[in-house]
C-alpha positions in Angstrom: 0.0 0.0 0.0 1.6 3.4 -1.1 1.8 6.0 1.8 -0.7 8.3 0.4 -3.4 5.3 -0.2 -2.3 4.4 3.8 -2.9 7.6 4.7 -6.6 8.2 3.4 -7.7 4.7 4.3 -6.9 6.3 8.2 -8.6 9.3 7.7 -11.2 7.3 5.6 -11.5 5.1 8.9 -11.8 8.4 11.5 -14.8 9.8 12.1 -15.3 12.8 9.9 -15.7 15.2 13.3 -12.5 14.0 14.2 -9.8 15.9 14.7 -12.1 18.7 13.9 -11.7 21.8 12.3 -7.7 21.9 12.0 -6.2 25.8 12.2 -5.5 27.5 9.1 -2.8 26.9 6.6 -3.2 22.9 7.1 -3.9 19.9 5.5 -7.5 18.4 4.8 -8.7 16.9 8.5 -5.3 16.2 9.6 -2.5 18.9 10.2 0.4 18.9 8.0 3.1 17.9 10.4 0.2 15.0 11.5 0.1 13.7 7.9 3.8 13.4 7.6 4.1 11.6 10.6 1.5 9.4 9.3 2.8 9.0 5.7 6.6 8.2 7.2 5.1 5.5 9.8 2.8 4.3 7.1 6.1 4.0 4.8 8.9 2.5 7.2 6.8 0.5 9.7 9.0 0.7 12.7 8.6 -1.3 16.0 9.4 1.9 17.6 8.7 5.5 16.8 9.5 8.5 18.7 7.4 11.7 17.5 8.5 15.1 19.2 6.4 17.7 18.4 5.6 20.8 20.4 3.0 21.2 23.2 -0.4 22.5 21.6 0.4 21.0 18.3 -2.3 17.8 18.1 -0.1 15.0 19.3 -3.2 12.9 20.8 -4.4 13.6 17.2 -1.8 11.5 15.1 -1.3 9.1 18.0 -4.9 7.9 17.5 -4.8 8.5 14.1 -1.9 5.6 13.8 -3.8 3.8 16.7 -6.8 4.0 14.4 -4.8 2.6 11.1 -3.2 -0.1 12.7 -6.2 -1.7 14.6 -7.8 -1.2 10.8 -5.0 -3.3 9.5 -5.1 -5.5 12.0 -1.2 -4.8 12.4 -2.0 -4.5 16.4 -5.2 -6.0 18.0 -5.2 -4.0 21.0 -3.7 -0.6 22.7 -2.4 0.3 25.4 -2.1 4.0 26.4 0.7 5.1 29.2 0.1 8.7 30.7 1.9 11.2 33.6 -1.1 11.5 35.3 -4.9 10.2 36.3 -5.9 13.5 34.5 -4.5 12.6 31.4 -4.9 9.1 31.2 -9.0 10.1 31.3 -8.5 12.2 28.7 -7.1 9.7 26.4 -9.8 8.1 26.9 -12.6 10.3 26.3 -10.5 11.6 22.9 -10.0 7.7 21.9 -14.2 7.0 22.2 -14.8 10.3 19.9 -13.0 8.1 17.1 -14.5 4.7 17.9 -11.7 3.5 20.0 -12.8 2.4 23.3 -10.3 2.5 26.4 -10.3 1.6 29.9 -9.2 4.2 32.1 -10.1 2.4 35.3 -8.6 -1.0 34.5 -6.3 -2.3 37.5 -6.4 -6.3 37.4 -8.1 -8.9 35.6 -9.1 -10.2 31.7 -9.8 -6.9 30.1 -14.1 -6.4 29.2 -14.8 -7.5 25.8 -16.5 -3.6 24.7 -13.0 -2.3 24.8 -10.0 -2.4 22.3 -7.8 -1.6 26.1 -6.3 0.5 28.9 -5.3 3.8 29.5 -3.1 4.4 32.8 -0.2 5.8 34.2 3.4 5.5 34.6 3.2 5.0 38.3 0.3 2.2 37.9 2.9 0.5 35.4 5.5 0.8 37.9 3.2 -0.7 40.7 2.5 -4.3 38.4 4.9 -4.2 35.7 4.1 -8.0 34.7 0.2 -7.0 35.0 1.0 -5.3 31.9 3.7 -7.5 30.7 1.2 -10.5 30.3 -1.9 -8.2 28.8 1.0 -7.5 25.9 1.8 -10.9 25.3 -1.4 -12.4 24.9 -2.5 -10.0 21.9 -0.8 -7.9 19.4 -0.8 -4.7 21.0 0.4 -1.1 20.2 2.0 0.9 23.5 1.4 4.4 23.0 3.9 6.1 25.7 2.5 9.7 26.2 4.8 12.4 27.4 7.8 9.6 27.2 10.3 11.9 29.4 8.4 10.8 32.7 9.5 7.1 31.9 13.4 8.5 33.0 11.5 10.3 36.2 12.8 7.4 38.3 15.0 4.3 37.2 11.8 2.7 39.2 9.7 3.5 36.3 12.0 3.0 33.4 12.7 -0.2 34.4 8.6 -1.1 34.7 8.1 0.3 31.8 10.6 -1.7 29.6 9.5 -4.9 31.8 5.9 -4.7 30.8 6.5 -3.5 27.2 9.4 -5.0 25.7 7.4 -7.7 23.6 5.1 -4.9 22.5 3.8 -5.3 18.5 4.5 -1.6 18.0 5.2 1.5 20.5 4.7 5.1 19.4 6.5 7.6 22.3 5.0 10.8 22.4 7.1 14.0 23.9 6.9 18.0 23.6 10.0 18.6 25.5 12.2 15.7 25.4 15.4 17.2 26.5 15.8 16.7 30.6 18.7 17.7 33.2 19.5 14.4 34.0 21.2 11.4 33.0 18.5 8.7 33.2 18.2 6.9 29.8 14.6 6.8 28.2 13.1 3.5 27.7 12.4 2.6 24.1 14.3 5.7 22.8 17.4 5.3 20.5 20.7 7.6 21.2 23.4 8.8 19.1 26.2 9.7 19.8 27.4 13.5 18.2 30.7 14.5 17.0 31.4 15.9 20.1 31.0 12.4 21.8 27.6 12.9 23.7 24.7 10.8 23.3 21.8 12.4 22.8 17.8 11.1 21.6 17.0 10.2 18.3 13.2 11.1 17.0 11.6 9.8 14.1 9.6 12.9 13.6 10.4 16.4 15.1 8.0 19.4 14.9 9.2 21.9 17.1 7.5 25.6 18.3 9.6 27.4 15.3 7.6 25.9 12.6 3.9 25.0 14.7 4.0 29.1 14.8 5.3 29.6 11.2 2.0 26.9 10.4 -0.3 29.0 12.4 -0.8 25.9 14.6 0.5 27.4 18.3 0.2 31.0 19.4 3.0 33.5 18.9 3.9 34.5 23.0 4.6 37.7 24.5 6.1 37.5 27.3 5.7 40.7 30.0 8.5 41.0 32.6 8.1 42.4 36.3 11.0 43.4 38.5 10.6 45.7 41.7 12.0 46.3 45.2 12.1 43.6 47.5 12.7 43.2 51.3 13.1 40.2 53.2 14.8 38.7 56.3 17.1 35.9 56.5 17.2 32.7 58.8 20.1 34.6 60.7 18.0 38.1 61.4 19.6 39.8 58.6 17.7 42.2 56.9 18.2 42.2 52.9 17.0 44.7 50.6 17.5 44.1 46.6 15.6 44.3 43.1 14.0 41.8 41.6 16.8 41.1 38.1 20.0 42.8 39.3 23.1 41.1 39.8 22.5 38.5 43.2 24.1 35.1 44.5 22.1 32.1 43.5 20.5 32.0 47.2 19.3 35.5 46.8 17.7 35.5 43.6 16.1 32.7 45.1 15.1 34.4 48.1 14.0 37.8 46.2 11.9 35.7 43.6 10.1 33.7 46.7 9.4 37.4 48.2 7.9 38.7 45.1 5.6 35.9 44.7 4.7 36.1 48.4 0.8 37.1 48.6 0.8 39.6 51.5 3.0 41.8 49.3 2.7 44.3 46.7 4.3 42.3 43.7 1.5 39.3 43.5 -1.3 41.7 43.7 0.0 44.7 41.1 1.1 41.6 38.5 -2.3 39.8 39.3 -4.1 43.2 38.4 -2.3 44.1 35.2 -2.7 40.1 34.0 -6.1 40.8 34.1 -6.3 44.0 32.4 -4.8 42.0 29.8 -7.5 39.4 29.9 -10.0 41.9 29.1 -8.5 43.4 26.0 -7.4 39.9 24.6 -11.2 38.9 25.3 -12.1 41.9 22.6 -10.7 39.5 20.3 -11.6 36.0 22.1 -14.3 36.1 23.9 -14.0 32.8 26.1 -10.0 33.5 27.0 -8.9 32.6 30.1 -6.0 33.3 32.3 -4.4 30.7 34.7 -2.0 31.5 37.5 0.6 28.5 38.3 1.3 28.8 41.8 4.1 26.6 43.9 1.9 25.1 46.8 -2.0 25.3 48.0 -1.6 28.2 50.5 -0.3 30.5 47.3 -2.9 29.3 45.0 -6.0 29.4 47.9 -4.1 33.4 48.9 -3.8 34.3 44.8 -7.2 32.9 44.1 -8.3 35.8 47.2 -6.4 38.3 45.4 -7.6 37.7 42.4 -11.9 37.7 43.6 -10.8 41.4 45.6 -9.6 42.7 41.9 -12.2 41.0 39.7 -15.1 40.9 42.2 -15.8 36.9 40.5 -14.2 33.6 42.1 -11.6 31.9 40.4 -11.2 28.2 40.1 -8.5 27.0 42.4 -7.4 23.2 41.1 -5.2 21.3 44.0 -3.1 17.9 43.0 -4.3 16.1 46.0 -7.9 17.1 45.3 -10.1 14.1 44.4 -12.1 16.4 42.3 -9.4 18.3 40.3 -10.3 16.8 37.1 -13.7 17.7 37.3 -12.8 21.3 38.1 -10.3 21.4 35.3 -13.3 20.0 33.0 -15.8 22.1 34.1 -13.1 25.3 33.8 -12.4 24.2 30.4 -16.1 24.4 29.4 -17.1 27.5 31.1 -16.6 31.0 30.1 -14.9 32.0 33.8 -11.8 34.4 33.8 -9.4 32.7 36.0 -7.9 29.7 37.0 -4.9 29.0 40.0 -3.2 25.3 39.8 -0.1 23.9 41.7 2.0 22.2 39.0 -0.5 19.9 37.6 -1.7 21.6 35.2 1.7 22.3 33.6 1.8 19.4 31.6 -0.8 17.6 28.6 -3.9 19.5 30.1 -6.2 20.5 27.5 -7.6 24.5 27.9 -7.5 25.6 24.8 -9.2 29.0 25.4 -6.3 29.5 27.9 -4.8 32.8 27.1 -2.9 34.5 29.8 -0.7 33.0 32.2 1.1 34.0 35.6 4.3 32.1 36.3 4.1 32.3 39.5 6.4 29.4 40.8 9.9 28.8 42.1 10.6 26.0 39.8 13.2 27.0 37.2 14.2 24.3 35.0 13.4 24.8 30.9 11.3 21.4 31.4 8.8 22.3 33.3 8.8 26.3 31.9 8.3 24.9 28.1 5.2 22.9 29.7 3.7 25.6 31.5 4.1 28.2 28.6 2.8 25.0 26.5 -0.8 25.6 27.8 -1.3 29.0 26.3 -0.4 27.7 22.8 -2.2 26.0 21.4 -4.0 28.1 18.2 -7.7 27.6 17.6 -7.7 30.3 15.1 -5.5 32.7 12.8 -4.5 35.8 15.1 -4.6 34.1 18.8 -1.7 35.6 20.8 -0.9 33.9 24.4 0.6 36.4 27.3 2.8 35.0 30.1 4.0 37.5 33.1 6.7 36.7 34.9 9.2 37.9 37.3 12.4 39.0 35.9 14.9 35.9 36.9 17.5 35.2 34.8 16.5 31.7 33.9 13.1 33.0 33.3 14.3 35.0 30.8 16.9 32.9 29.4 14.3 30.1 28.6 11.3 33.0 27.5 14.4 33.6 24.7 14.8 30.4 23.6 11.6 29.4 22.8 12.1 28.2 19.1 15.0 26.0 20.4 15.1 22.2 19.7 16.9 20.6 22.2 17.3 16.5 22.3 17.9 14.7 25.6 21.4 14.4 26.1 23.1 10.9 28.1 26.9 12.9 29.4 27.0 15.7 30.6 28.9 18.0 28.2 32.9 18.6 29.3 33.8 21.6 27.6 36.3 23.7 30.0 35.1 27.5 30.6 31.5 27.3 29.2 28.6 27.5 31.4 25.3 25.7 31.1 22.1 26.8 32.1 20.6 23.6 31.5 22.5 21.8 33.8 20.1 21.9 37.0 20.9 19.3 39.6 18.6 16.6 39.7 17.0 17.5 43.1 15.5 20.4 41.3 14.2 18.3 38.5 12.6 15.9 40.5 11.0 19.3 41.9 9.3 20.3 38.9 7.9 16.6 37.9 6.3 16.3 41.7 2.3 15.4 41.1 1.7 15.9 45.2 2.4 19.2 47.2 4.7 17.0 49.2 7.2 19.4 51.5 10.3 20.1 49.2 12.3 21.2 52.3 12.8 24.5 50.7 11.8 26.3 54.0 14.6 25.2 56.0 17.2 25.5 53.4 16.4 29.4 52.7 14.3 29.9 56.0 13.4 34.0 55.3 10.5 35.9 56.5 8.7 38.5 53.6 8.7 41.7 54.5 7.6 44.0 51.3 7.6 43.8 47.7 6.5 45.9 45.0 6.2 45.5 41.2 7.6 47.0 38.8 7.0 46.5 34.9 10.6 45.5 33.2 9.9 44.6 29.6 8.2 42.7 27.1 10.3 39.8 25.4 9.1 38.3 21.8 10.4 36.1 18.9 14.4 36.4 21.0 13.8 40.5 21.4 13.3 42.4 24.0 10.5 45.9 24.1 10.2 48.2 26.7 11.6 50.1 29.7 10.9 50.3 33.2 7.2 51.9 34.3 5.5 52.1 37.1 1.9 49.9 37.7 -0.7 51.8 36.6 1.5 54.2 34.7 0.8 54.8 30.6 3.8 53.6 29.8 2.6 49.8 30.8 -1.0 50.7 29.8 0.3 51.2 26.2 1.8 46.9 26.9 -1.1 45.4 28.1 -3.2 47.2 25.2 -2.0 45.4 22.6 -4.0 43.7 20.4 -5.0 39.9 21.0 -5.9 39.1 17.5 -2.7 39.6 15.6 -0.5 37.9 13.0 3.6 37.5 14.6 4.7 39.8 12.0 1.9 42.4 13.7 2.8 41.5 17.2 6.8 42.5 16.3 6.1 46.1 14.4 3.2 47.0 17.5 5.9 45.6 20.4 8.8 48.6 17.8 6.0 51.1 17.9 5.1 51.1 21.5 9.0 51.2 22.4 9.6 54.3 20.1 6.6 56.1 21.5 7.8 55.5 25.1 11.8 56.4 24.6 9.8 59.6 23.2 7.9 60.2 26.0 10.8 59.1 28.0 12.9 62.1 26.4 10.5 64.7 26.8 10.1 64.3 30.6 12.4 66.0 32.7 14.5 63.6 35.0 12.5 64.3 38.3 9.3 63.4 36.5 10.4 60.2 34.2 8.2 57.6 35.1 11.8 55.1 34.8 13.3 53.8 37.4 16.8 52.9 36.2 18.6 53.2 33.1 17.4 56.2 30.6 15.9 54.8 27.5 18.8 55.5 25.2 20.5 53.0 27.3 18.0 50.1 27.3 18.2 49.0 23.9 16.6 46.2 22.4 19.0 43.1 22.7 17.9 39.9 20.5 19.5 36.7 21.6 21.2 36.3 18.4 23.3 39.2 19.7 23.2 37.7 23.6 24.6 34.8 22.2 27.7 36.9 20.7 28.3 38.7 23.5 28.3 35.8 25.8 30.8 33.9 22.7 33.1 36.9 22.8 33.3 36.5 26.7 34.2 33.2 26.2 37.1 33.9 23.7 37.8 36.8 25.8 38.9 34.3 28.7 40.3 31.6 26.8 43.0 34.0 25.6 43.3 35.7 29.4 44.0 31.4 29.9 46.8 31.3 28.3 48.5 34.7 29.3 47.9 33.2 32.9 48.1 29.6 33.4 44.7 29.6 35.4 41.4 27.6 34.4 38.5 29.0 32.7 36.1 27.9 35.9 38.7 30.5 38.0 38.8 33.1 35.5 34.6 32.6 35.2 34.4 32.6 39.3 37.0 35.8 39.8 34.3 37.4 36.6 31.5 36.6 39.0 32.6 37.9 41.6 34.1 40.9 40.6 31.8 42.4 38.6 28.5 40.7 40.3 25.7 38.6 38.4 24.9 35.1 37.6 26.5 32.4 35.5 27.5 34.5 32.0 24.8 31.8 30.0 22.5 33.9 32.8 23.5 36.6 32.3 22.3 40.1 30.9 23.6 41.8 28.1 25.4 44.8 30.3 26.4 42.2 33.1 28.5 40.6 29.6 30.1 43.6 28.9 31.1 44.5 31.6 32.8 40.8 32.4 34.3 41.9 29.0 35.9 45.1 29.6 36.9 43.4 33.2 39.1 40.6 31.6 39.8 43.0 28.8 41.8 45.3 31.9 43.0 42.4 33.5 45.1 41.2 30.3 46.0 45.0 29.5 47.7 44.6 32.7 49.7 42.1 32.4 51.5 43.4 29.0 
């Protein structure tokens, strides 16, 4: 059978509501990344295939597309769906009946009912009764479709389940929007290669990353709106500290700044909260169901934000706890309604369906580009042409770095890069990675590591970063200057997003200019010296560093990491990969002195 005959007979065999009306500028029921997934399957009939594609783009879609085909052949006689969570694996379900498929997403022990073609469940129930599984698999032809794949190297526990129960598998599709991870655990089922620079990393069979999904029209173009500020707090020894949110700061007191900001009783929460919603309303001018979803750390932040949030709006919002036996029902019910606002600890960071989501509030502690690219994935996926997503955020330098790098591809790597002198912000320990995959609100032991009391906060607005460029100066809440941000449009094509995002700038360095001093409403640098800085030029300035040090390396004898640390500490600031463009150039000029005097 050619590919394209393969390929109608599995749209021919989908209901024709299924997967509904696909976004503009695709092909025919199924998207065009879908349908070349489907033709190169159809084509090379692999025993394992390993589709990345980014989060919003429809991978349920071409999963049960495939599923759908290969029952129809009678290639697999059963399936078996493997999901993060008792969220997701329901939702499998439900999308798997809309196309005739019929899935148990309670199945626990036992011969499997005869009205179902089998099972949805979890990583953590394979993990439980790995030969459960093991002997379902064996008994009938089956394809394994291994959603969200990463969370299979969450513990060696569940790796080693999961390849238990499904090594005789018929066929298994792995499924992953952000496959790269921190750590070293290997991914079951996944194939590595190894680079010319001798590191290993994963192998897909299909990669469709946010770069072209946004060039398709198939995920929303995001703007991401900064917020620094003044922050107070007190430290397990008595000590009073005083900094702003985004300057220069020791790992520990970023930490302890960012964990001030976000503290409800504060100014920061509140003035963010407010301006998110201002932003709600204008993007509901041009989607009238949007809603905005605040990501919150643990269940006294969410229950204090969701407060917040009814004293601003004067309506409730939904507050979704992991431990709450009801959470998918309120999630469900959320997704259905026409409500404003949402507030979830972690949970719904990952494979949760809400399309109409379209503002966010990152306000968590969790930093690694994992669980960022799934959070940002819930306000991308497109339903129409135009839809823009906004995400606020506190200025933190990972923040920022990973708000950049958006269009990135990155592959999960097996060792640890070795390259002298550079510095990777990629490489979080694994204690912080188990951090952001946590279901349960389980005590992190954060609070005795950086014990601090909150004393005050307040916001200000920083910037706007889009497409790796950064808009905007520093304004006061409330001022014009930030009423002119959250005013923009939320119907607009990217190309419209970048020339309103140039216009508003220009309009502000002018009214910047014609203010005297006393009365400008900035609160650092004047606007001739905040220029925009894309990351194409970031990444020169921090690659000029680099060969800045290497040469001071050899005119002294000492290490890169030295050189680096003396950098760090002379001039202030995080890791140079962290680092902002004036912190770089003024490492630069630093090493550029140091070398002057030693001729």
């Amino acid at each position: 059978m050619t590919t394209t005959a393969a390929s109608s007979a599995s749209s021919h065999h989908l209901s024709p509501a299924f997967p509904g009306r696909a976004p503009w500028g695709t092909a025919g029921k199924l998207r065009a990344w879908q349908q070349g997934a489907m033709e190169r399957y159809v084509q090379e009939q692999p025993r394992d295939f390993l589709a990345v594609a980014t989060p919003g783009a429809g991978k349920t879609t071409f999963a049960l597309t495939l599923a759908s085909w290969l029952l129809h052949h009678h290639v697999v006689q059963q399936v078996t769906v493997v999901a993060p969570t008792e969220h997701l694996k329901k939702q499998w379900a439900e999308a798997a009946a809309r196309i005739g498929i019929k899935l148990d997403p309670e199945y626990s022990a036992g011969p499997l009912g005869k009205d179902y073609d089998g099972v949805a469940v979890t990583y953590a129930g394979v993990g439980v009764r790995p030969m459960l599984h093991r002997n379902r698999v064996e008994q009938r032809k089956t394809l394994v479709i291994l959603d969200e794949i990463h969370h299979a190297g969450d513990s060696k526990s569940w790796g080693e389940a999961c390849l238990e129960a499904f090594e005789p598998a018929t066929r298994r599709l792995a499924l992953t929007g952000t496959p790269f991870r921190s750590d070293t655990n290997p991914i079951p089922f996944v194939t590595y290669e190894e680079g010319n620079d001798g590191i290993r990393r994963s192998s897909a069979d299909y990669t469709y990353g946010y770069g072209n999904a946004l060039a398709d029209h198939v995920v929303r173009p995001v703007i991401f709106l900064s917020y620094s500020g003044n922050m107070r707090w007190r430290t397990k020894a008595g000590d009073e500290i005083a900094a702003r949110l985004g300057e220069p700061m020791t790992k520990d007191a970023i930490s302890q700044a960012w964990r001030t900001a976000l503290d409800a009783r504060g100014e920061w929460m509140p003035s963010v909260l407010r301006a998110a919603d201002q932003r709600l309303t204008e993007v509901r001018k041009g989607i009238p169901d949007a809603g905005a979803l605040v990501i919150a750390t643990d269940q006294d932040s969410a229950r204090a934000y969701a407060k917040l949030i009814r004293e601003i709006t004067g309506s409730k919002a939904t507050v979704v706890l992991s431990d709450d036996t009801g959470a998918s029902k309120r999630i469900d019910d959320f997704a259905a309604s026409n409500d404003r606002w949402m507030v979830a600890v972690r949970m719904v960071s990952e494979g949760v369906d809400v399309p109409r989501l379209a503002v966010g509030v990152y306000a968590t502690t969790i930093s690694t580009p994992l669980f960022f690219a799934q959070a940002v994935g819930r306000f991308v996926r497109s339903r129409r042409r135009g839809e823009t997503a906004s995400v606020f955020l506190p200025t933190v330098p990972d923040l920022l770095t990973f708000a950049n790098e958006m269009e990135v591809e990155r592959d999960h790597a097996l060792d640890k890069p070795k390259k002298e002198g550079e510095e990777d912000p990629y490489a979080e320990s694994e204690k912080e990675m188990d951090e952001a995959n946590k279901e349960q609100d389980e005590d992190t032991g954060e609070q005795e590591q950086f014990s601090f009391e909150a004393l005050e906060s307040e916001a200000v607005f920083d910037r706007v970063l889009y497409d790796g460029a950064e808009f905007g100066m520093q304004a006061h809440p409330g001022s014009e200057e930030e009423q002119d941000y959250l005013g923009i449009p939320g119907l607009l094509e990217p190309d419209q997003v970048q020339m309103l995002l140039q216009k508003r700038q220009a309009r502000q360095i002018a009214h910047s200019r014609k203010k005297p001093d006393e009365e400008a409403d900035l609160l650092e640098l004047p606007a001739e010296r905040r220029p925009v800085v894309s990351h194409k030029e970031m990444m020169e300035l921090r690659k000029s560093l680099n060969t800045m040090v290497s040469a001071y390396v050899h005119q002294t004898g000492k290490p890169h990491g030295v050189i680096h640390t003396e950098l760090r500490r002379t001039c202030g600031g995080p890791p140079s990969a962290e680092a902002t463009a004036g912190q770089l150039r003024q490492r630069i000029a630093k090493v550029q002195e140091w070398a002057t005097r030693m001729k």
